[in-house]
PQR file of N, CA, C, O and H, with PARSE charges and radii, in Angstrom:
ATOM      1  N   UNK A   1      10.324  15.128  -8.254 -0.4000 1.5000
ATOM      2  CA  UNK A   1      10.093  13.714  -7.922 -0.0000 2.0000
ATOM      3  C   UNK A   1       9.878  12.931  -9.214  0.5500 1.7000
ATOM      4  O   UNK A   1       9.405  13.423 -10.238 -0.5500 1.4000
ATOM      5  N   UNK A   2      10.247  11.740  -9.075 -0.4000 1.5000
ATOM      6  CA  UNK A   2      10.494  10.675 -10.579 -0.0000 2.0000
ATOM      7  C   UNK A   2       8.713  10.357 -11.003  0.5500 1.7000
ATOM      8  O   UNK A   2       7.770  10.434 -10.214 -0.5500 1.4000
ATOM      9  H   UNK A   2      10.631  11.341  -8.243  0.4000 1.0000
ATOM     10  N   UNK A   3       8.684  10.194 -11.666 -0.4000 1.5000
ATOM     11  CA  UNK A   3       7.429   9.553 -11.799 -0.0000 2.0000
ATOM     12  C   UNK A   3       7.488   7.849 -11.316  0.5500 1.7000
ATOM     13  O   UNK A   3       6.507   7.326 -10.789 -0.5500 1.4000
ATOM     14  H   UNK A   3       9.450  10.132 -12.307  0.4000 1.0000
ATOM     15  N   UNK A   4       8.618   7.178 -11.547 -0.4000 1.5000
ATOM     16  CA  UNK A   4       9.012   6.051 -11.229 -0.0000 2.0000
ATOM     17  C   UNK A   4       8.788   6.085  -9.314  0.5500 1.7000
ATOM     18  O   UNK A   4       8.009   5.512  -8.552 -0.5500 1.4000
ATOM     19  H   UNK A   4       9.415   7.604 -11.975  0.4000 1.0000
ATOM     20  N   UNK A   5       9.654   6.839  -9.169 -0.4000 1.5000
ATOM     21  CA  UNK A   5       9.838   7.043  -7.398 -0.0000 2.0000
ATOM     22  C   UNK A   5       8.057   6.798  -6.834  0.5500 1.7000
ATOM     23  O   UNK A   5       7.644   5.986  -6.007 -0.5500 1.4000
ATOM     24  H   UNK A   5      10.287   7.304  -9.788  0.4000 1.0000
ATOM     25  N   UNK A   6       7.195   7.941  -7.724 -0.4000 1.5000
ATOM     26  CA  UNK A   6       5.486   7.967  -6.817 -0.0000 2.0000
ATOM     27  C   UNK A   6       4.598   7.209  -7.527  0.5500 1.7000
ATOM     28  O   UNK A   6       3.370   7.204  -7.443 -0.5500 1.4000
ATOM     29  H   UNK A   6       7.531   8.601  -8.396  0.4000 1.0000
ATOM     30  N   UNK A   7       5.344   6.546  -8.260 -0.4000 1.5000
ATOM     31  CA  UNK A   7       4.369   4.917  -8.618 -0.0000 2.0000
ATOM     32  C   UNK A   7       4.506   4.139  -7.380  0.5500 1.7000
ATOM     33  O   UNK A   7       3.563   3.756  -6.688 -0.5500 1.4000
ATOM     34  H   UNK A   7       6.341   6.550  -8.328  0.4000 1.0000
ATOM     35  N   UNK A   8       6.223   3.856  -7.069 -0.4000 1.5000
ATOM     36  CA  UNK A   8       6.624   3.217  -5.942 -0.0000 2.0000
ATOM     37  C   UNK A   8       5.738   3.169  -4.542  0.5500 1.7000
ATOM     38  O   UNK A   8       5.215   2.255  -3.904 -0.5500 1.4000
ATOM     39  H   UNK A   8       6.989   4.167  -7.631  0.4000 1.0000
ATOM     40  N   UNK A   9       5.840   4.783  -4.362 -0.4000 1.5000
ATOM     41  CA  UNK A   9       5.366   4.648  -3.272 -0.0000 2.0000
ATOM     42  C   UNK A   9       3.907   4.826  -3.281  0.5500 1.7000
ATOM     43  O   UNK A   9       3.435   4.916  -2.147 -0.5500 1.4000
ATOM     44  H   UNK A   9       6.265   5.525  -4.880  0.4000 1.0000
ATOM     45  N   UNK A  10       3.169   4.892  -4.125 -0.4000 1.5000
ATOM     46  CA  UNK A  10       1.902   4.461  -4.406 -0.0000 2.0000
ATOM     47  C   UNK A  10       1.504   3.050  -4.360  0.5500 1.7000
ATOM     48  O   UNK A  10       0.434   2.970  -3.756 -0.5500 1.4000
ATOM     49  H   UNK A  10       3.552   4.819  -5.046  0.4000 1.0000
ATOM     50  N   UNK A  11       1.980   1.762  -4.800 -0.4000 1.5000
ATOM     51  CA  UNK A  11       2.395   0.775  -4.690 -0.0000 2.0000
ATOM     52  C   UNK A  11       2.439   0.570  -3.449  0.5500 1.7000
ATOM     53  O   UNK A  11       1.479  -0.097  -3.063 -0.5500 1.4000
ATOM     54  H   UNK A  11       2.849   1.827  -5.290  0.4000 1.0000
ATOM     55  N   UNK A  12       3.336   0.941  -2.454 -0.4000 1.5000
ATOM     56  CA  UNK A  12       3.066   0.860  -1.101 -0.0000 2.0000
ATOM     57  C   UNK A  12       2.766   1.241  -0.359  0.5500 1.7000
ATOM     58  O   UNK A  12       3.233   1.188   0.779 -0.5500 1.4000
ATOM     59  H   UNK A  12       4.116   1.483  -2.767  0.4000 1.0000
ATOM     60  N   UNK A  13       1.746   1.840  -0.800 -0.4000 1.5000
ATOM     61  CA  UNK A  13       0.582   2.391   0.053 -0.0000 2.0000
ATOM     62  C   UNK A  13      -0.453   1.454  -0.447  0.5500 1.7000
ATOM     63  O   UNK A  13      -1.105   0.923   0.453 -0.5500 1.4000
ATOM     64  H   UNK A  13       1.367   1.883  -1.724  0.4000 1.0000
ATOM     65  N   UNK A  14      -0.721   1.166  -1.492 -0.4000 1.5000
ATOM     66  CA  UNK A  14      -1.945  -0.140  -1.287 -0.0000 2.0000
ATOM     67  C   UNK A  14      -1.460  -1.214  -1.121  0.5500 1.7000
ATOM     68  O   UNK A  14      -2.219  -2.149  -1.373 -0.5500 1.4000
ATOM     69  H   UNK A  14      -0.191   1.597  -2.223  0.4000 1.0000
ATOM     70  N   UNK A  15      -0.352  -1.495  -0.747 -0.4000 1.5000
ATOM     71  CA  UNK A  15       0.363  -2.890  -0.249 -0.0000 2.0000
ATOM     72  C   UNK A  15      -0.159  -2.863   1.168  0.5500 1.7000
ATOM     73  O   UNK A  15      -0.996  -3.732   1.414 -0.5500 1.4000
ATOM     74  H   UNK A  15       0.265  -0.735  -0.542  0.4000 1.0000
ATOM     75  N   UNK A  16       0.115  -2.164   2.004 -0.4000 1.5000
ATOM     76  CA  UNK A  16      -0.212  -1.597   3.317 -0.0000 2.0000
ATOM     77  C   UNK A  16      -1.347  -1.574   3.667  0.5500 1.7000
ATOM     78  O   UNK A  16      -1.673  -2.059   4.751 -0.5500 1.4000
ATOM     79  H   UNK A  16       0.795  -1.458   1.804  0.4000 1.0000
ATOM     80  N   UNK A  17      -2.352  -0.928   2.721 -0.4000 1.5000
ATOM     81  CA  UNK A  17      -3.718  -0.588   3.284 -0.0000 2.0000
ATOM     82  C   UNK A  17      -4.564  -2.217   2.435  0.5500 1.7000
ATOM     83  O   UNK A  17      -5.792  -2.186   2.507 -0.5500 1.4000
ATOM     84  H   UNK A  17      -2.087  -0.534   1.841  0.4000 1.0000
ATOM     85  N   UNK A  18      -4.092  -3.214   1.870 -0.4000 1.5000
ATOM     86  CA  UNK A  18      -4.592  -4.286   1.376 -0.0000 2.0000
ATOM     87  C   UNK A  18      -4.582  -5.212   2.344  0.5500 1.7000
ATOM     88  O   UNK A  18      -5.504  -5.981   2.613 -0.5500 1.4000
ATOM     89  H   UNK A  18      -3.094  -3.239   1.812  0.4000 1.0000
ATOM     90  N   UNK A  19      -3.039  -5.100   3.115 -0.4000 1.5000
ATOM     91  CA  UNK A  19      -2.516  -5.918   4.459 -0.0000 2.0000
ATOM     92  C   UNK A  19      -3.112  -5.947   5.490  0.5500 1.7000
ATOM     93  O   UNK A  19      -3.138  -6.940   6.217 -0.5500 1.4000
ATOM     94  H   UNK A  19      -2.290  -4.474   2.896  0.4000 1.0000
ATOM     95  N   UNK A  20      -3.969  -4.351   5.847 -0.4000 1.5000
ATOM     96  CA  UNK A  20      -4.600  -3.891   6.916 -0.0000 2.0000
ATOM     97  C   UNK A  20      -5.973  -4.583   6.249  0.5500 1.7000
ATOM     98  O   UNK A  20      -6.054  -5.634   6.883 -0.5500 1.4000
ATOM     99  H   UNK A  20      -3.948  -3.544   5.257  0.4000 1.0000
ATOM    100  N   UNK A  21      -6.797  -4.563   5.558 -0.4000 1.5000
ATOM    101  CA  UNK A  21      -7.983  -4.997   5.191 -0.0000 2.0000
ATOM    102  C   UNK A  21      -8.081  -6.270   5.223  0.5500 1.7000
ATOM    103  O   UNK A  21      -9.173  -6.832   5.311 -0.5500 1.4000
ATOM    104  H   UNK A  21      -6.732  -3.708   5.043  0.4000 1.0000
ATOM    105  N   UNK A  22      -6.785  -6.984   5.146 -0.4000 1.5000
ATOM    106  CA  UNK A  22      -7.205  -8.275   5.249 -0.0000 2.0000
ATOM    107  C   UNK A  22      -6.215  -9.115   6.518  0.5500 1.7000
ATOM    108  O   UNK A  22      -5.596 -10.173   6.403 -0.5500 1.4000
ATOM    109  H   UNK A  22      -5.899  -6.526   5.074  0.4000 1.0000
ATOM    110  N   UNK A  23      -6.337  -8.228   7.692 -0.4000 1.5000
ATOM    111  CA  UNK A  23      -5.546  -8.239   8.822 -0.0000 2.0000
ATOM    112  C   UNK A  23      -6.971  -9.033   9.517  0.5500 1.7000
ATOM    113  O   UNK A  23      -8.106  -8.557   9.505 -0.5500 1.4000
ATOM    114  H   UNK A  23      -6.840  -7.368   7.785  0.4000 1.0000
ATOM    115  N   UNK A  24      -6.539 -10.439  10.147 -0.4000 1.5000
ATOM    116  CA  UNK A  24      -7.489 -10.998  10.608 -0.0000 2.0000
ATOM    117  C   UNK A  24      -8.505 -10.338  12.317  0.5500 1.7000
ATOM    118  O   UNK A  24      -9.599 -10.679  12.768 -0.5500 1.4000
ATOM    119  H   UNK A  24      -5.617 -10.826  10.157  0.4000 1.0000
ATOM    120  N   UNK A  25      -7.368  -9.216  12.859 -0.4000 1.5000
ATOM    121  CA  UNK A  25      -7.953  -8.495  13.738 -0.0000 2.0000
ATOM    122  C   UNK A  25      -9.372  -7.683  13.292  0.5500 1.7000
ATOM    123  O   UNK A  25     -10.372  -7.415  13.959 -0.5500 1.4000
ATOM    124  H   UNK A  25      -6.480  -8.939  12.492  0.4000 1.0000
ATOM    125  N   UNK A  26      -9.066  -7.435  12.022 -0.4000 1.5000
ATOM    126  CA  UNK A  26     -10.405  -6.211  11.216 -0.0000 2.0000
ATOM    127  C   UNK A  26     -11.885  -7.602  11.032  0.5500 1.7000
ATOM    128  O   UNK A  26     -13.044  -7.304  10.747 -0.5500 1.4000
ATOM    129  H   UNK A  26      -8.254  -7.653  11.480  0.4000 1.0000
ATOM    130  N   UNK A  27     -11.379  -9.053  11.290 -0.4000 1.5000
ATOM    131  CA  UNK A  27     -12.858  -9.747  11.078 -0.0000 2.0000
ATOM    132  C   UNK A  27     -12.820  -9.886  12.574  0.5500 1.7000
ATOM    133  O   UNK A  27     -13.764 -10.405  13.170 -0.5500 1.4000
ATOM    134  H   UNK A  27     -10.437  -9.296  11.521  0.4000 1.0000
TER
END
């Protein structure tokens, strides 16, 4: 695996879990 590739998808994984935290259902 690239190192480039699991930055990526590291990246979107806190894109995701930033989206969910500030998902107005969670206030």
């Amino acid at each position: 695996m690239k190192i480039v590739d699991f930055l990526s998808h590291i990246i979107e994984e806190i894109k995701n879990t930033w989206e969910s935290w500030n998902s107005p259902r969670l206030l």
